[in-house]
N, C-alpha and C positions, 0 to 999 in steps of 0.2 A: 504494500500500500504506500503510494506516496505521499509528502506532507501534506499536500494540496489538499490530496482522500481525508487524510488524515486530519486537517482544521475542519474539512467541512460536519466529519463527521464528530468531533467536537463543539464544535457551534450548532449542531443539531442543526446544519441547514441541507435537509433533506433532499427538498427538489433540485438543489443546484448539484449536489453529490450524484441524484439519480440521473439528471440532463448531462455531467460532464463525463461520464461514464460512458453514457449514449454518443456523446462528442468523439471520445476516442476513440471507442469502437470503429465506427465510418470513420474516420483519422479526419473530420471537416474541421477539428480546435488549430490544425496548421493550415486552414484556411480561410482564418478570421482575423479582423482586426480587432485589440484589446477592447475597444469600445461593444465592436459584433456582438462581442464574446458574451462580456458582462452583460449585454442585453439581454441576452438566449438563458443565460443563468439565472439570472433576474425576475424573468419572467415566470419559466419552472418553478423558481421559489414561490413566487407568488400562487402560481396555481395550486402548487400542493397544499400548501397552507392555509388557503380557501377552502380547498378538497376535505383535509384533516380537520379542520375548524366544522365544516357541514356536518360529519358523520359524527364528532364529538356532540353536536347541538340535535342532530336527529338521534342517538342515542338516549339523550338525557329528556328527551321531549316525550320518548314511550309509547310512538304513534299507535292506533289499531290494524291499522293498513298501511303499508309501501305503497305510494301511490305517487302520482303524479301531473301535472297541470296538462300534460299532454295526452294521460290516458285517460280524460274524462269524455262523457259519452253527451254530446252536443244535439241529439235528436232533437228535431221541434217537439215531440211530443212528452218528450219529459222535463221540459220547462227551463231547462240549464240556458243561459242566454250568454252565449258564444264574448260576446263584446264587454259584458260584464264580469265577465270572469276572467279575460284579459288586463281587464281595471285594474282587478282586487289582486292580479298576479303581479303587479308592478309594485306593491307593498306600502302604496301612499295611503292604505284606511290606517297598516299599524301607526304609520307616521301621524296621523291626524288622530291615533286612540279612538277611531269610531268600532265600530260592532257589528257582525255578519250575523245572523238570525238563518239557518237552513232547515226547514220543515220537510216534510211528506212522508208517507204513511210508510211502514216498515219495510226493508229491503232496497228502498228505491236507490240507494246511493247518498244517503248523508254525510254516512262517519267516509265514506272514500274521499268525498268533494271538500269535508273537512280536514283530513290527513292529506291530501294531494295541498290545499291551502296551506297547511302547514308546513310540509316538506318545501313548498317554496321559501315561505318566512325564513324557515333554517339557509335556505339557500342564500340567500339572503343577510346572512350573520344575524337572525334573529334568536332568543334566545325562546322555544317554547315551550309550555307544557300540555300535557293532553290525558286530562280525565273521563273515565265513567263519570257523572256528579253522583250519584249516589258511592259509589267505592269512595271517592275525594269525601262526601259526606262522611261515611264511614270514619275514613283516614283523621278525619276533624275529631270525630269523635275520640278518636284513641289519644289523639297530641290532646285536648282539654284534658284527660285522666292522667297521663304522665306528665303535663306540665307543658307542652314543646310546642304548643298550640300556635305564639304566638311568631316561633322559629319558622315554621311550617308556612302561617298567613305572611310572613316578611315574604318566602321565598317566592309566593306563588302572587304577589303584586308585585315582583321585582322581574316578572317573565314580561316579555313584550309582547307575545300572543297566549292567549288561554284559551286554550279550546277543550268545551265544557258536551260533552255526547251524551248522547240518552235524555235530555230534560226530559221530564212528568212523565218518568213510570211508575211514581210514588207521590204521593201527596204528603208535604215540609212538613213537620213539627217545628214546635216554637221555635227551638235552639239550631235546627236546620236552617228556617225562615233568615234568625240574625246573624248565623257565619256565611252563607251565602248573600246577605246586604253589606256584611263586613265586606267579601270577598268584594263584589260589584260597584262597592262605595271606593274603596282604596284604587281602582283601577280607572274611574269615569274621566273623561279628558287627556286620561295621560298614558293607558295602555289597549290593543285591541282586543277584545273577547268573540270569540267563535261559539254561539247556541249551535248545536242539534237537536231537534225532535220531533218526535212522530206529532205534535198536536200543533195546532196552528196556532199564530202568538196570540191571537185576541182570549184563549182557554188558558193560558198559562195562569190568569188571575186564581182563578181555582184551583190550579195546582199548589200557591206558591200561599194561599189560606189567606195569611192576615192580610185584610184590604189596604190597612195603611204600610205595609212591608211591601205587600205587593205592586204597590205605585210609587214607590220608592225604588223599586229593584227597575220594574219597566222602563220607568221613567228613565233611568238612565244607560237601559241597554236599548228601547226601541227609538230614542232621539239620536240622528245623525246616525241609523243604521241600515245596514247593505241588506237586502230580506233575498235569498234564494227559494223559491217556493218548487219542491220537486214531485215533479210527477209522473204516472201511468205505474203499470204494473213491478211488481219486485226483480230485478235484476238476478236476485238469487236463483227464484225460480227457474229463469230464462238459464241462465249458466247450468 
């Protein structure tokens, strides 16, 4: 190994180790100029580093689906709107901290269109995370009994996307009601949140019990929020 090998693989600078490898093999590093050079290096670094940074931030994110903005299914008849979802792939709602709301009746393609949204976010250098809300409700429940509750609610307002799957397959209790308006309160204006659910937003009131919680919680996920309303038969089925 030579020293060259040798710093880069002490400065942990991977991509440029991995590209000047590549370099010598076709023997093209004796046919560059020192500026060429550092640019081709340069750039590999950077790619991999984007590369490694994506798979770290989709790892910690705990998607339900691998998915992707280019595997979604654009039919007219299942409501996906080709141009809008080009929008929201461009990452300006996280920037603006607005709120995606994706509804339709089970199978259609929620949690995919919501994981395909997120795997870009990560693309993105965003950092996110990705609940059942009932399991995350759960998970509340365990950190209030050991104490960590409040470790736990830091972490999950410090993501720049939340994307929350399953809404209203249960109807809130009290202390459900106020860690979910914690949840929604610490994030309004300043980070994005991603809804799933089989029920359409105007029933969530019901779901979500206390009326004054309830228009609390809406209030600040259906103002300035992107609504995907999906439809036609289950996709499961069809597969």
């Amino acid at each position: 190994m030579s020293n060259i090998e040798k710093q880069f693989n002490q400065l942990r600078l991977l991509g440029m180790s991995t590209q000047w490898e590549a370099l010598k093999e076709t023997r093209q590093h004796h046919d560059l100029s020192l500026p060429e050079g550092l640019e081709i290096l340069l750039q590999a670094e950077q790619i991999d580093r984007e590369n490694r940074r994506f798979e770290r931030l989709k790892r910690s994110a705990k998607f339900r689906y691998s998915a992707s903005i280019e595997e979604l299914n654009f039919e007219t008849s299942r409501g996906l709107n080709k141009s809008q979802v080009t929008e929201l792939a461009t990452g300006n709602y996280i920037k603006n901290g607005e709120s995606i709301l994706i509804t339709g009746s089970t199978g259609c393609g929620k949690s995919f269109t919501a994981s395909a949204l997120g795997h870009r976010a990560c693309s993105q250098g965003v950092k996110v995370l990705y609940f059942n809300l009932q399991k995350l409700l759960t998970i509340i429940k365990m950190a209030h009994i050991d104490g960590s509750v409040f470790k736990l609610l830091e972490k999950i307002s410090k993501s720049g996307l939340l994307i929350l799957d399953d809404f209203g397959i249960t109807h809130l209790n009290k202390q459900q009601q106020m860690d979910l308006m914690e949840i929604i309160e610490d994030r309004h204006g300043k980070s994005s949140t991603i809804i799933a659910s089989q029920l359409p937003v105007e029933n969530w009131y019901e779901i979500i019990g206390e009326a004054t919680i309830a228009d609390a919680i809406l209030d600040r996920l259906v103002h300035r929020s992107h609504r995907i309303e999906l439809k036609g038969k289950s996709l499961r089925k069809k597969l």
